[in-house]
N, C-alpha and C positions, 0 to 999 in steps of 0.2 A: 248308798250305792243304788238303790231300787229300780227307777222308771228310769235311770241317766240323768245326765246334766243340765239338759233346758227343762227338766220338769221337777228337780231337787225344789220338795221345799226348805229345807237346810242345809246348809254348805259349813264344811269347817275349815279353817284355815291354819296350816298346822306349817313350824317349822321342822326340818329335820337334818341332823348334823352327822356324820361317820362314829357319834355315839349314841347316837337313836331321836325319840322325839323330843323335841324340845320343847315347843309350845305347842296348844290345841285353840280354837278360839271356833265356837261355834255361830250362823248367824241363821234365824228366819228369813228366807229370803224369798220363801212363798211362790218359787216359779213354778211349781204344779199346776196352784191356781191361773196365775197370769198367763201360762202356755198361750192356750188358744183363748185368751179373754177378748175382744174386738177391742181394736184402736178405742180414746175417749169415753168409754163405760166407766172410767173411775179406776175398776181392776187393775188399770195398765198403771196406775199411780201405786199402787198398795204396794208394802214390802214384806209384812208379817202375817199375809192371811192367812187362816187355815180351811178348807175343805176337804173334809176326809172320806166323803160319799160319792158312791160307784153309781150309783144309781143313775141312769142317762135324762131324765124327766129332774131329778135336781140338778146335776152339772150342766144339760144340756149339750151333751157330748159325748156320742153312744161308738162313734168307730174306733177298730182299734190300733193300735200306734205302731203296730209291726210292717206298717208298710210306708212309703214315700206320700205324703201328700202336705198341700200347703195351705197355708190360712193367713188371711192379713192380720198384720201387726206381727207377723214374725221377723223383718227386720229390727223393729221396734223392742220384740225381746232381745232378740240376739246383741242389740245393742247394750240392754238394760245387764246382762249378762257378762258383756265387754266392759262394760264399766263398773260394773261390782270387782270386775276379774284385777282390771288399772287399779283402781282403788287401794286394793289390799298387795300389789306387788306379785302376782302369782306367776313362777315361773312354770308350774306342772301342776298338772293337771290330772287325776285318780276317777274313774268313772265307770260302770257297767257298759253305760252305752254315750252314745253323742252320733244324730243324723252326718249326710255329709256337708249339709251349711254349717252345723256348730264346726264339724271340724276341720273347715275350709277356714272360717274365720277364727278358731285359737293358731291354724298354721300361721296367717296373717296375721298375729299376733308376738309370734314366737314362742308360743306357750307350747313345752310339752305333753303331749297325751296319752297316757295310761291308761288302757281299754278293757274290757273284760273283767274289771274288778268286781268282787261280792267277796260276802261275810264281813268281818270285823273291819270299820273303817281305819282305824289305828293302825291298826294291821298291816293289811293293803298300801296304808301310805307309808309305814316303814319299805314294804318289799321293791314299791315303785320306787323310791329312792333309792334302794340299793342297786335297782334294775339301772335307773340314770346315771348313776354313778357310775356303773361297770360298760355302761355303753359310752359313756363319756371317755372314760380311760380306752378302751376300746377304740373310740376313733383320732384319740392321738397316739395310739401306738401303731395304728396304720400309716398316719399324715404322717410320722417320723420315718416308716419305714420308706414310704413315697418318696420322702426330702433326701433322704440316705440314699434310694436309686439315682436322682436323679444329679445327688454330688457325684456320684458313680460315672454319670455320663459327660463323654468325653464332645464337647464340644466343637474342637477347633478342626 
């Protein structure tokens, strides 16, 4: 869950059914690294790297992420991110954090997103499923009541 979604450098992809989880499958996907790597450096090809150092003189990246700013090659991730996401089928989405392009672009997606998450990822992605599930049922017991008003009304 850590730094959020465009800087995960593992992602797990997990199914989940009305009897809990079903499968977990975890990937290196190294977008910590790649965040803000520039276009063409190589970086923006990698999918397993690791860099675990804070140190601003080795990552060369001393500001820090609490605020709104941009860097090129962030279409380019955001893409790289979109196509991990197609890849594996991912309907929802489990996350601490995600700026508003990440989540401009899983809305454009159709992909659900679960915000706020920490601790136990397993966890977490049980409770978002249960959460989608109850808002799912949730907004067809509204659309029904909707359909029900408006067999109610009298047209003619």
């Amino acid at each position: 869950m850590g730094d959020g979604l465009g800087r995960a450098h593992t992602m797990a992809i997990a199914s989940v059914d009305d009897e809990g989880l079903k499968s977990w499958q975890t990937y290196d996907v190294g977008w910590d690294v790649l965040h803000d790597a520039p276009a063409g450096t190589g970086a923006d090809q990698a999918t397993a790297t690791t860099n675990t150092s804070t140190d601003p003189a080795e990552t060369g990246h001393s500001h820090d992420h609490a605020h709104s700013h941009s860097h090129a090659g962030h279409g380019a991730h955001h893409a790289r991110i979109a196509r991990f996401l197609k890849e594996h089928d991912v309907d929802a989405v489990v996350t601490g954090h995600a700026g508003p392009p990440m989540l401009k672009m899983l809305e454009n997606m159709g992909i659900h997103v679960v915000m706020g998450a920490s601790g136990d990822a397993k966890e977490m992605t049980i409770e978002a499923a249960q959460l989608i599930a109850t808002e799912a049922d949730s907004y067809e017991a509204e659309k029904d009541a909707i359909l029900d008003d408006i067999d109610r009304v009298d047209l003619s």
